[in-house]
C-alpha positions in Angstrom: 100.1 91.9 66.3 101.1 92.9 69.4 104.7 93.4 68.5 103.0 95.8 66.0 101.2 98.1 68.0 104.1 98.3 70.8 106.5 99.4 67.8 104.0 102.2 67.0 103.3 103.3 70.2 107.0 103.7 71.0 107.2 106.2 67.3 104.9 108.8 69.0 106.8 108.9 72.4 110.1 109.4 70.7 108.8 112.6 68.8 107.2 113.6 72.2 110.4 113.6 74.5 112.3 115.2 71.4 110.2 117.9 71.2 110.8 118.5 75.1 114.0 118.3 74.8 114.3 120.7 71.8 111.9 123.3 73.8 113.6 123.3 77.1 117.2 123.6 75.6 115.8 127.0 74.0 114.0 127.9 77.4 116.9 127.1 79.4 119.3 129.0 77.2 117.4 132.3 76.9 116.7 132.6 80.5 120.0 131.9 81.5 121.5 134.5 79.5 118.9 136.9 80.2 120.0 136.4 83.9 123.7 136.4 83.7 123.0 139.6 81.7 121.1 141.2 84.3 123.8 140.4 86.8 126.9 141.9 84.8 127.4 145.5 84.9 126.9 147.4 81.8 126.3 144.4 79.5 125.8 145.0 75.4 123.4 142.5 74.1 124.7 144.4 70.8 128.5 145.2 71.9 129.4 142.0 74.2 130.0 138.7 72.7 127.8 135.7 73.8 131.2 134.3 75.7 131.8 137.3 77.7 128.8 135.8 80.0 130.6 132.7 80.3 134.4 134.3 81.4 135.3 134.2 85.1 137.6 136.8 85.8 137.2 140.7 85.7 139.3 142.4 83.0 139.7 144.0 79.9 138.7 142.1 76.7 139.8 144.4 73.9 137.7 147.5 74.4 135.2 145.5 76.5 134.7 145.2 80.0 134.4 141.6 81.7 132.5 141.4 84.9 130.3 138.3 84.6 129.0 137.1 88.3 126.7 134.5 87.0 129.4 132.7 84.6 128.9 129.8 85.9 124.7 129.8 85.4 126.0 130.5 81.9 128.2 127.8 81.1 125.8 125.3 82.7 123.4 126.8 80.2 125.4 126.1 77.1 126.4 122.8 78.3 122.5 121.6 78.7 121.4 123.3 75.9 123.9 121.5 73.8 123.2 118.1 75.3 119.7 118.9 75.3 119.7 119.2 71.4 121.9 116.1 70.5 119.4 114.4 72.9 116.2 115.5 70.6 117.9 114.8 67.6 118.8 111.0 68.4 115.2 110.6 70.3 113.1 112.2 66.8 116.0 109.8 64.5 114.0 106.9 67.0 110.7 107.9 66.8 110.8 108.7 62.8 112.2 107.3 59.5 113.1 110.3 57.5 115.7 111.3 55.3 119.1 112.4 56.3 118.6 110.8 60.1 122.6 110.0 60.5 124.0 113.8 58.8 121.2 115.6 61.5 122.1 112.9 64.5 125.8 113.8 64.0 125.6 117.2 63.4 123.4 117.5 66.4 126.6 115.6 68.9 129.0 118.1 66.8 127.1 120.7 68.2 126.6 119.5 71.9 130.6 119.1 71.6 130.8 122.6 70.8 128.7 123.8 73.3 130.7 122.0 75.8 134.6 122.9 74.7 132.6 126.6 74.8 131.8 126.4 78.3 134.6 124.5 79.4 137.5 126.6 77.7 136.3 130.5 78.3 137.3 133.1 76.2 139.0 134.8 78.8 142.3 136.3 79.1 144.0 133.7 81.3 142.8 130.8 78.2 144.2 133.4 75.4 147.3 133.7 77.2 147.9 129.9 77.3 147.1 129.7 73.6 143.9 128.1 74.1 142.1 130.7 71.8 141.7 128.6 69.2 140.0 125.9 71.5 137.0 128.0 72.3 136.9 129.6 68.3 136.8 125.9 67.3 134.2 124.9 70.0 132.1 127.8 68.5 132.6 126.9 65.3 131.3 123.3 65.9 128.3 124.6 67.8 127.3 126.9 64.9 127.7 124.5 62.6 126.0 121.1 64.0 123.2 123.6 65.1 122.6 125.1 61.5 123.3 122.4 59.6 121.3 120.4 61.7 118.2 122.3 61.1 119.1 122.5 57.4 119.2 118.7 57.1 116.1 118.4 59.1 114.2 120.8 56.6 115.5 119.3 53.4 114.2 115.8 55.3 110.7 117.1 55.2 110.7 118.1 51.8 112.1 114.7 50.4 109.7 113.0 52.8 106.8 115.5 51.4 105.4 115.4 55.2 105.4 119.7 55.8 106.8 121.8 53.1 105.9 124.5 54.6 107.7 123.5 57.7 110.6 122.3 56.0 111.5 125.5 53.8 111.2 127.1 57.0 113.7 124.9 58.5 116.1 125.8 55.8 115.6 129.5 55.9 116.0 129.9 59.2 119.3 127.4 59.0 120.5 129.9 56.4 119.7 132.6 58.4 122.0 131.7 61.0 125.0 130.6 58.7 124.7 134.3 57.4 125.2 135.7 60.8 128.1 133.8 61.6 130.0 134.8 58.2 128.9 138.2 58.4 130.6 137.9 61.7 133.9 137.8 59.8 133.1 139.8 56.7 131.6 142.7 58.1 134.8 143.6 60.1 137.3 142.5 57.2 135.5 143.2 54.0 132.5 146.0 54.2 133.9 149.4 54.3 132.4 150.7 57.7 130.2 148.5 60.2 126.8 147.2 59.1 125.9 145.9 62.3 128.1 145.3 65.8 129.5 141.7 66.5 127.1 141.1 69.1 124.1 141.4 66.5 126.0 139.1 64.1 126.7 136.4 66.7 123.4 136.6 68.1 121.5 136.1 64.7 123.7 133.0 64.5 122.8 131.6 67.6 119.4 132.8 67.8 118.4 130.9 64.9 119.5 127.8 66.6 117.4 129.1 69.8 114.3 129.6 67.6 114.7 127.0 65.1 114.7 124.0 68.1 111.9 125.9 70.2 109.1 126.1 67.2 110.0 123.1 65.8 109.8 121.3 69.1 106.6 123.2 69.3 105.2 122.0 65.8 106.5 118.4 66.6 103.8 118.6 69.9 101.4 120.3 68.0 101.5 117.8 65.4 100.5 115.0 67.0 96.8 113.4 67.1 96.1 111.2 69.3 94.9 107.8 67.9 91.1 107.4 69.3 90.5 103.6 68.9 86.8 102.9 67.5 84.2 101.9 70.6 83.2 97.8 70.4 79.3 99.3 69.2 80.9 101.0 66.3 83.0 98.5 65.3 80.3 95.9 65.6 78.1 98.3 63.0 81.1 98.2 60.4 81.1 94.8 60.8 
């Protein structure tokens, strides 16, 4: 019996420190870009790339100016975000049995991975000009994906399990969301005539529904707790 109730206890603190975790990786990212923003000169939340933030060096990035004082808050940022989320996932895979727990724990570490090789290999000039371009495009490409798909698997979860539809077709929208931006990304360059929207829209609508997703769902995973009130001895001695 006792066994019993430690193992349920132990469920509820799980879902707790995920939902933490999911929450402050979200807080921690948006004010850190909102601060490295502040700090560089002339900064495009529609024109700059996400990565400009996180270069070192002041130059000339295409058409785009680089001047990022605060690139180190930055890359800081996308590492603990990225840890922060792989965290959640394997702490809410621990504190629930639901569907689909391995795809979401590894596409949550594919993500953190991504957000590392992002901050640790900068888009800057100096990394293009030692062909490690492609090192940062694949670390992006990991954190887009684990983060979406991770959500995706999450929402599909909720639906098998039948615990919040509502919830979980959210989920998946806003997983979908995000995928959209990132190919739009690509297409809207290569295959619409004219521009819909500038890269730095596209990009952020990809990584914003990560930001979003982690921070209501950590949200709804606190708010969706109820704490177990045990029945007083006098009440339980009147249903006896």
């Amino acid at each position: 019996m006792r066994e019993t109730q430690s193992d349920a206890s132990a469920t509820p603190s799980s879902t707790v420190i995920a939902a933490i975790c999911w929450i402050l990786a979200g807080t921690i990212y948006l004010l850190a870009e909102a601060l490295a923003a502040s700090a560089f000169p002339h900064y495009s939340y529609e024109m700059n790339y996400i990565s400009d933030l996180g270069v070192p060096d002041v130059e000339m990035l295409g058409d785009r100016v680089i001047d990022s004082p605060l690139h180190l808050v930055m890359n800081i940022a996308f590492v603990a975000q990225g840890l922060l989320f792989a965290a959640a996932a394997i702490y809410m895979a621990r504190g629930s049995r639901f569907p689909l727990r391995v795809p979401v724990i590894a596409c949550a570490i594919l993500h953190a991975l991504g957000m590392v090789i992002i901050a640790a290999v900068n888009a800057g000039q100096h990394n293009n000009e030692l062909g490690l371009a492609w090192v940062h495009l694949l670390g992006a490409f990991f954190a887009f994906f684990g983060g979406h798909v991770s959500a995706i698997c999450i929402g599909i979860s909720l639906l098998l399990g039948r615990r919040n539809s509502i919830v979980g077709l959210l989920t998946i929208a806003i997983g979908l969301i995000g995928i959209l931006g990132i190919v739009m990304l690509q297409v809207d360059v290569r295959a619409v005539p004219g521009i819909l929207l500038p890269d730095g829209v596209w990009e952020r609508i990809g990584m914003y529904a990560i930001i979003v997703w982690e921070m209501l769902f950590g949200i709804v995973l606190l708010s969706s707790r109820r704490p177990q009130i045990p029945l007083s001895q006098d009440r339980a001695a009147a249903l006896d």
